[in-house]
N, C-alpha and C positions, 0 to 999 in steps of 0.2 A: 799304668799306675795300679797298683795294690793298694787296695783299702781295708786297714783290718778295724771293722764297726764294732763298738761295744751295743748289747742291745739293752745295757740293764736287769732287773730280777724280777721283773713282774709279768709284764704281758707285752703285747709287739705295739704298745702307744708308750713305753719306756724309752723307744730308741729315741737319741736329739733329731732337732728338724737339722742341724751337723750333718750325721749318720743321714737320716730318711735322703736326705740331697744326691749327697754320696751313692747311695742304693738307686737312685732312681736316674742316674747316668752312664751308670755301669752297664756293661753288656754282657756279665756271667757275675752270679751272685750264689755262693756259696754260705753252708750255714756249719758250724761246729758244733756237733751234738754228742758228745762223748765226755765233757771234762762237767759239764752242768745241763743244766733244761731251764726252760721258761717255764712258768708255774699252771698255764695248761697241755704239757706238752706237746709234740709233734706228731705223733699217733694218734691223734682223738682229734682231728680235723686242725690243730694248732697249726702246719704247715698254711692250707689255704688260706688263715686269717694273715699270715704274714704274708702271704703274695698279694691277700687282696688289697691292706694296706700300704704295701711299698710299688706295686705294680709291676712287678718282675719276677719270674719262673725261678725258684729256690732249687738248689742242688745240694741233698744230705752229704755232708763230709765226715765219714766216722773216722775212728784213731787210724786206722788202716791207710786210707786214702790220705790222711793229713802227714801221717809220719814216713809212710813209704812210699808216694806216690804223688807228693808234694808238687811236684815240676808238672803235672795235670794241671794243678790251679796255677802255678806262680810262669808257666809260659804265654798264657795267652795275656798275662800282663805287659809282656815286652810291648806289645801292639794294640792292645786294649784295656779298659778301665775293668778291671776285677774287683769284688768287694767280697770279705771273709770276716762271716757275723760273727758276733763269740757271745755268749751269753756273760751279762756281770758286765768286766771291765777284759782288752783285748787279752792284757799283761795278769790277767789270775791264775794262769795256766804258764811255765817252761815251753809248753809246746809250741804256742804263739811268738815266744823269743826268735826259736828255732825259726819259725817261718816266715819272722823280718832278716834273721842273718843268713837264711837263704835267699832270699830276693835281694839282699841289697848284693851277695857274692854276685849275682848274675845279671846286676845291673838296670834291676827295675827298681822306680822312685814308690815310696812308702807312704804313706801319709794314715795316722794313728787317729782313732774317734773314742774317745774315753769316755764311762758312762760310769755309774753306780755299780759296786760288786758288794758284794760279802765280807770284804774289808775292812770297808768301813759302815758298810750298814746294819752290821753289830753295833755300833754306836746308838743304837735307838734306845738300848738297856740302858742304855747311864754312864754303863764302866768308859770311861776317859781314852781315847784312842792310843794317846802315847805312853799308857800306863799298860800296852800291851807289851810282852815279849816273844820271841820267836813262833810262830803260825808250826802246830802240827799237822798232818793226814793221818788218820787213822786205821789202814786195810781191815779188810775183814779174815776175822782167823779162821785156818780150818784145821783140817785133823791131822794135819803135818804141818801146817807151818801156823807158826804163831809169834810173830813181830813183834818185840818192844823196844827197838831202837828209839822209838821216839820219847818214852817213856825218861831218859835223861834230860831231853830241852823241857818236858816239864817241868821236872827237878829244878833244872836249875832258872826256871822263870820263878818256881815256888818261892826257892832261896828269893830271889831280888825281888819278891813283893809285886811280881809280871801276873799281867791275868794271861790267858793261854787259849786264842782261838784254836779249836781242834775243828779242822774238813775230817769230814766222814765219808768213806769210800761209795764208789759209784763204780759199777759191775755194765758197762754198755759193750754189746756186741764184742762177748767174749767170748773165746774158744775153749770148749769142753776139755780135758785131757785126754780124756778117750778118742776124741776125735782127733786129736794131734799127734796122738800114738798111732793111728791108721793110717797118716798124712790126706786126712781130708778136714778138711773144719765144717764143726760142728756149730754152731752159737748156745751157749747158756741163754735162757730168759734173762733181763733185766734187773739189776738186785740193785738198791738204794739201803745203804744202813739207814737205820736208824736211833737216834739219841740213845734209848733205852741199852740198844745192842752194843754200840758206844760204850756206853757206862758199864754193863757185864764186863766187858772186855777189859775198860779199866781196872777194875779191882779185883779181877785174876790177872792180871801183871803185878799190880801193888803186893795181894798176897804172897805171890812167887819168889817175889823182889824179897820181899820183911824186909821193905825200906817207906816211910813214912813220908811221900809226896806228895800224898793224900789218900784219903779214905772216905768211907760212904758216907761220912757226918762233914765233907767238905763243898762248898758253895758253889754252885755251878748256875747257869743261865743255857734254858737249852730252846732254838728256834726253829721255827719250820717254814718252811714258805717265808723264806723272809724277803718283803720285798712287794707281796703279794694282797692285794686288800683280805685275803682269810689268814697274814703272816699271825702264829701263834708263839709266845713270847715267853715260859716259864721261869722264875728263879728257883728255887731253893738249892738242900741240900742233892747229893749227886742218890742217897737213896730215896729219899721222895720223887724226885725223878723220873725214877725204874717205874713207877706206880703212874708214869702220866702216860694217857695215848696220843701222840705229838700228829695223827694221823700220814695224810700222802705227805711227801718229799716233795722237796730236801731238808735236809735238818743238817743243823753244824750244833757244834756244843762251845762252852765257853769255861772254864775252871776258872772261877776268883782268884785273884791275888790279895793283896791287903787293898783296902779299901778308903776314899775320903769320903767323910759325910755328906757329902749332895748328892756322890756315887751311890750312897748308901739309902738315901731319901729315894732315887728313880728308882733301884731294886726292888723299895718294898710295893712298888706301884704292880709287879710283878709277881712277886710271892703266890704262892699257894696260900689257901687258908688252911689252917691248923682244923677247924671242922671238916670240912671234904676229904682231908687225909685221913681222916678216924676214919670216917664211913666208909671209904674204900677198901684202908686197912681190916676193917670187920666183915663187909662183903666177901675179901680172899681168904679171911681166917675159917 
């Protein structure tokens, strides 16, 4: 049996007693740390706290091991109870798709543990769940490539009065170029966007574009740790924004759509204040 556990967005008392059960029958327990993190993550002792909690020896699974070397986790399921955590919910990630419609190709039974993700836990702002339209990713640009495919399903959430969860890219155990020009890998450090870099990036596509899907006097909701008892919650406009320090990750952003008054009443529980933006804006001036 394959068990793919959700753990939740907070800390490792997130998982259900579901999940925890599940974990603690298994005889290889694998964890996904490449598509998100727990909000202390796994490098600062966060690993031990999950084994001390669920009572079973954790096995790091980066993109590597998940996407090329899948059949490592998914054969000793033929014969034994396997569990594969995911931070969030199983299904936030395609990857996760991928590695039930390979288990079920080879004939290992599935069984899904669903927990809280990012999905819906943007609902804490107000804005209305099914007043969202198409979910984007954001990449991060560099000096050759710079991506705005995604910049048309804004567009056209705009058009339909959609708000527009934007994921913000997450850089885990990637390979340098240089080091794939040598054929040996190298790893890059760790990079988490953040809101702010988000939002630059926005409005050098908008400008590029001279198309009006939005611009820096438009409404956004930008989150950090969400999920997390330090989760940090901002509305305003997308440049007020640029001026907040949303501190460590993760952070996702949100663009307004049109808006109902009740929506409208939770937002301002969020706002910035019109004082602190002056003072800030005169400390940079």
């Amino acid at each position: 049996m394959l068990y793919i556990i959700g753990l939740g967005l907070g800390n490792e008392k997130d998982i259900t007693l579901r999940g925890l059960e599940a974990v603690q029958k298994c005889d290889h327990v694998y964890m996904e740390a490449y598509t998100s993190l727990l909000s202390f993550g796994l490098s600062t002792g966060g690993l031990s706290t999950l084994e001390k909690l669920y009572g079973k020896p954790i096995i790091i699974a980066d993109r590597e091991m998940v996407e090329e070397k899948a059949d490592d986790i998914l054969l000793p399921a033929l014969t034994s109870d396997v569990a594969f955590l995911v931070v969030g919910d199983p299904f936030g990630a395609t990857t996760h798709t991928d590695l039930v419609v390979r288990a079920k190709t080879l004939g290992i039974d599935v069984e899904v543990v669903h927990n809280a993700s990012v999905m819906n836990a943007v609902g804490v702002c107000g804005l209305q769940l099914y007043r969202y339209g198409e979910t984007v990713s954001i990449p991060f640009f560099t000096d050759t490539w710079r991506p705005d495919s995604f910049y048309e399903r804004i567009k056209k959430n705009r058009d339909l009065g959609l708000h527009t969860l934007c994921l913000l890219d997450i850089k885990v155990k990637e390979p340098s170029l240089e080091s794939l020009s040598r054929g040996k890998k190298n790893y890059e450090p760790p990079r988490y966007m953040t809101i702010n870099t988000a939002i630059e990036q926005l409005l050098e596509i908008e400008q590029n574009r001279g198309e009006s899907a939005y611009d820096e006097d438009t409404s956004c909701v930008g989150f950090a740790r969400l999920g997390s008892a330090d989760q940090m919650i901002v509305a305003g406009t997308m440049r007020q924004l640029l001026a907040v320090d949303f501190g460590t990750p993760l952070h996702c952003l949100v663009i307004v759509g049109d808006t109902h008054p009740l929506e409208d009443e939770m937002l301002d529980l969020y706002k910035l204040e019109r004082d602190s933006l002056d003072k800030k804006d005169n400390r940079s001036a």
